[in-house]
Residue, then its C-alpha position, 0 to 999 in steps of 0.5 A: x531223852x533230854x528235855x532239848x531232845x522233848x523240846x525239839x521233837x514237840x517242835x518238829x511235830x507241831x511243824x509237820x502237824x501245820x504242813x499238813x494242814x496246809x490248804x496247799x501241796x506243801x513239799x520240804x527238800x534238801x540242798x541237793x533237791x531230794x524230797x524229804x517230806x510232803x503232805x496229803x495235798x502234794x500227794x492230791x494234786x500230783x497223783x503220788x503217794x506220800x511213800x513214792x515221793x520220799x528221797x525222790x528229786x524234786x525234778x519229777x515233779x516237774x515237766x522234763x523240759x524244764x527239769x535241765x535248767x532247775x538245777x541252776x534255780x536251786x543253786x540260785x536260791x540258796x545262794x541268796x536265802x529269802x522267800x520269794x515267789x518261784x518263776x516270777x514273770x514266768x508261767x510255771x507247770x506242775x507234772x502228776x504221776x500220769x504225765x499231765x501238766x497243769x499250771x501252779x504258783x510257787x512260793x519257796x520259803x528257807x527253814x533252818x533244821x538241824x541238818x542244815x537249810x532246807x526248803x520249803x515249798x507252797x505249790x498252789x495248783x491255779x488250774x481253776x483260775x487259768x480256766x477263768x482267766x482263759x474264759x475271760x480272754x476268750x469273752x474280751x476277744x469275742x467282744x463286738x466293740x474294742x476291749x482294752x485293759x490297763x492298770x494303775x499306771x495306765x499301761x496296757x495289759x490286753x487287747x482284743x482283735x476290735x481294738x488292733x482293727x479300729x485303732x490299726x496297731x498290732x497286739x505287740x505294738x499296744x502290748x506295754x505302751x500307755x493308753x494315753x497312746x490311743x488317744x490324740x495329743x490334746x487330749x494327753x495332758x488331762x487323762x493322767x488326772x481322768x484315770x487317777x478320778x477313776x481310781x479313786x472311786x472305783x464303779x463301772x462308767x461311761x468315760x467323758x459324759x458330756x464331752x465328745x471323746x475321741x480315739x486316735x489311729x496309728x495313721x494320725x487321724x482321729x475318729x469319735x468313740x464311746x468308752x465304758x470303764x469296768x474295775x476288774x479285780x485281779x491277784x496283781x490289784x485292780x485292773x481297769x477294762x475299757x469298752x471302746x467303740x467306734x461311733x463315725x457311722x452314728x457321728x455322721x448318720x446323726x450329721x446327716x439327719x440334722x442336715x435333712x432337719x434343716x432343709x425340710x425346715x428351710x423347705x417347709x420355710x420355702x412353702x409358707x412363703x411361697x403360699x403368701x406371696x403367691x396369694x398376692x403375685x399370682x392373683x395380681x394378674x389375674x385382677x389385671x385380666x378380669x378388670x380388662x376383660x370388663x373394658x373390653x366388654x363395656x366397649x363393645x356394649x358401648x360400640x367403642x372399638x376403638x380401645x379394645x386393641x389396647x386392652x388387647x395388648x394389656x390382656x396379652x400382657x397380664x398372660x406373658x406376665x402369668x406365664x413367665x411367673x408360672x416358668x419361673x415358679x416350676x424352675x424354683x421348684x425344681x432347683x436342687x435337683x437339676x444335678x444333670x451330668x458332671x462335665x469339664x468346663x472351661x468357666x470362661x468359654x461357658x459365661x461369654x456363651x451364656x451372656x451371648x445367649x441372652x442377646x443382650x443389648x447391643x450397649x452391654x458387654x461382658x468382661x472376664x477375669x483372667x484364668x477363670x477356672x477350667x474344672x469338673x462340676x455339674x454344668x447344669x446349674x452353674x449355667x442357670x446360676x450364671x444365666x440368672x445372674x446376667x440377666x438380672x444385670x441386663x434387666x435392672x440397669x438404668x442406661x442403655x450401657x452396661x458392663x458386666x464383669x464375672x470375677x472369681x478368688x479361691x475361697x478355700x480348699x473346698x470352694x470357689x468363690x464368683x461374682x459378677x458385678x455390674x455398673x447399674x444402680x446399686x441397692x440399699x443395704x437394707x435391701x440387700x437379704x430382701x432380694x433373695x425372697x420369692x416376687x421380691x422386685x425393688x422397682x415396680x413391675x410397669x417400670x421392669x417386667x419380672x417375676x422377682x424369683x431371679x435371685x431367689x433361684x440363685x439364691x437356692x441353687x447355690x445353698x444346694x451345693x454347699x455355698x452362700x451368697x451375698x451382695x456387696x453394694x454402696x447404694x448408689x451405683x453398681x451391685x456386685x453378687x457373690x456366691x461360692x461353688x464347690x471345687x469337686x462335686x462328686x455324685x448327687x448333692x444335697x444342701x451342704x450345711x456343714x460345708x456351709x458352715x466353713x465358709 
């Protein structure tokens, strides 16, 4: 034996000593595709033994519906000689002695023999893996919120069937597309930079800490989410797995606790005030009956009955007065929750019925503005909202003459807005929130009999349903009260502070 002859024995053993070795099933074959050598993990994991293999196609070691087109692959492979990994983009199959399938990896690899190229084949049997990776799909789609993977790029790689229901996109129309596609326009051109941060420094989050996020339905309409962000490992790099959950029902459960917190402090505000000044407006008549009730009682010791029918009238007087203040205070109170029943009305018909239920004087008259708004609302209130406002006008005029005009604009697409303006004395801007408060009256009570809760009424009444008031007044001649009201109410109504907020 030469030494070439040594040389390239001692070679070829050292080859089939490392295939051997190999931790995977490796599997030499010619250009026409029959096996020429395999090692102890082929014969493991595809059931032959080495002998049964030998000069055998490589085709039976594949499933027979893809053994037709293998052929044509071969032929392509050794018409460009390079490694490559087999099936790329494709799931490949593996088929044991016993018929069973189960998946692989292949990478082919060109070896110059002295009987021409030959190819080498590295089969990895990825059972165990697909196991995991079906286990991890199967826990990704059991989620309870939204589960989206993407990679580097942000292209989306998974979805679960949370994310197809709260964003409204099937899994193929997400299937490719950039997560930049769930989220809405504005927020776009800054995520390329969020995700790249990400990256850069690769441990579980929560996306957007102390910004509101939101997500952004297939229809266009936006709805608030929380997002967790998880690096997942995988053989085709790092991947990162999104955690998207749709928080409207907290959002407005929130709103609607914050909206609760705000009125118990305005009412807990109501109660103090009204506890301070009803120490001082509902004592005052009581002062006025005693002191009269001792007139009375000092005239007739004296045997001066002459008097006492005066005191009689000022003793029925301080009562009304008593009585109209107690009227006044069970309506304050009960503001808010005089919804009643929704009702059409014709705004128009309703005023000049409520202004002429007040049997104004006969120098008073009520002039309205033209196509006032026929719509569906709570009757109820608007009427003591309308009541209120024209009898404050009647009460605090100056003159025996009056005119007294109800105006309205659209305010915007949720409300209308009213005002009924009057041509008596006007009040000071500084005066102008102090009208509103429970008792508060500009004139004294001997010039003009009230309890000072008209506006106060008002005032509630109409921040019940979402609206505000106000007053426009130069002072000197002529009040005009402004209030707004909601174009649809549906249901019952509580104070409206987002709507509030709008206006």
């Amino acid at each position: 034996m030469t030494n070439d002859s040594r040389d390239m024995k001692r070679t070829d053993d050292r080859f089939r000593q490392i295939v051997e070795a190999a931790p995977n099933a490796m599997v030499l074959v010619g250009k026409s595709g029959l096996i020429e050598m395999v090692n102890t993990q082929a014969e493991k994991i595809f059931g032959y033994n080495r002998a049964e293999l030998l000069g055998q196609s490589i085709d039976c070691l594949l499933p027979e519906r893809f053994r037709h087109h293998h052929p044509q692959h071969r032929a392509s492979f050794f018409s460009d000689l390079q490694p490559r990994a087999m099936g790329i983009g494709r799931d490949l199959y593996g088929r044991r002695k016993d018929g069973s399938e189960f998946p692989v990896e292949v990478g082919l690899n060109p070896i110059e023999t002295e009987d021409g190229i030959k190819v080498l084949s590295a089969i990895t049997d990825i059972s165990a893996r697909k196991r995991m990776e079906e286990r991890f799909r199967l826990v990704v789609e059991a989620a309870p919120n939204a589960m989206v993977m993407v990679d580097k790029s942000g292209l989306i790689e998974m979805v679960n069937t949370q994310a197809e229901k709260i964003f409204g996109y099937s899994r193929a129309e997400l299937l490719g597309q950039s997560i930049d596609y769930l989220l809405p326009e504005r927020f776009r051109h800054h995520h390329p930079q969020h995700r790249a941060s990400f990256f850069s420094d690769l441990q579980p989050r929560a996306m957007g800490i102390g910004r509101d996020l939101f997500g952004r339905h297939k229809d266009g309409s936006e709805f608030p989410v929380e997002v967790g962000l998880n690096p997942i490992e995988t053989e085709d790099g790092i991947k990162v797995l999104s955690a998207i959950t749709d928080i409207s029902a907290r959002v407005k459960a929130s709103e609607k606790l914050a909206e609760h917190h705000e009125e118990l402090e305005r009412s807990n505000k109501e109660l103090a005030t009204f506890a301070y000044v009803a120490s001082h407006d509902l004592k005052s008549p009581l002062r006025g009956i005693f002191q009269i009730s001792q007139w009375i009682e000092e005239d007739l010791g004296n045997g001066n009955a002459t008097s006492i029918p005066s005191h009689m009238d000022l003793l029925r007087g301080r009562l009304l007065r008593m009585e109209h203040l107690l009227d006044d205070l069970l309506a304050y109170s009960r503001a808010g929750r005089l919804e009643g029943g929704i009702s059409q009305i014709d705004l128009g018909m309703l005023a000049q019925n409520i202004f002429e239920m007040q049997t104004p004087p006969d120098g008073f008259k009520l002039t309205i503005a033209d196509d006032l708004p026929v719509f569906t609302t709570l009757a109820t209130p608007l009427e003591q909202v309308l009541r209120n406002l024209f009898t404050n006008a009647i009460k605090h005029h100056d003159r025996s003459t009056g005119n007294i005009h109800l105006g309205w604009q659209l305010k915007n697409k949720d409300y209308y807005e009213f005002s009924v303006t009057d041509d008596g004395p006007g009040i000071p801007s500084a005066y102008h929130n102090r009208v509103f408060v429970m008792f508060q009256t500009l004139r004294p009570r001997d010039e003009v009999e009230g309890s000072g809760m008209g506006l106060a009424l008002v005032k509630k009444i109409v921040e019940t349903y979402g609206g505000r008031t106000s007053i426009v007044s130069d002072g000197k001649r002529g009040t005009s009260i402004h209030f707004t009201w909601p174009i649809k109410i549906d249901g019952k109504v509580s104070i409206a502070n987002k709507a509030q907020a709008k206006l």
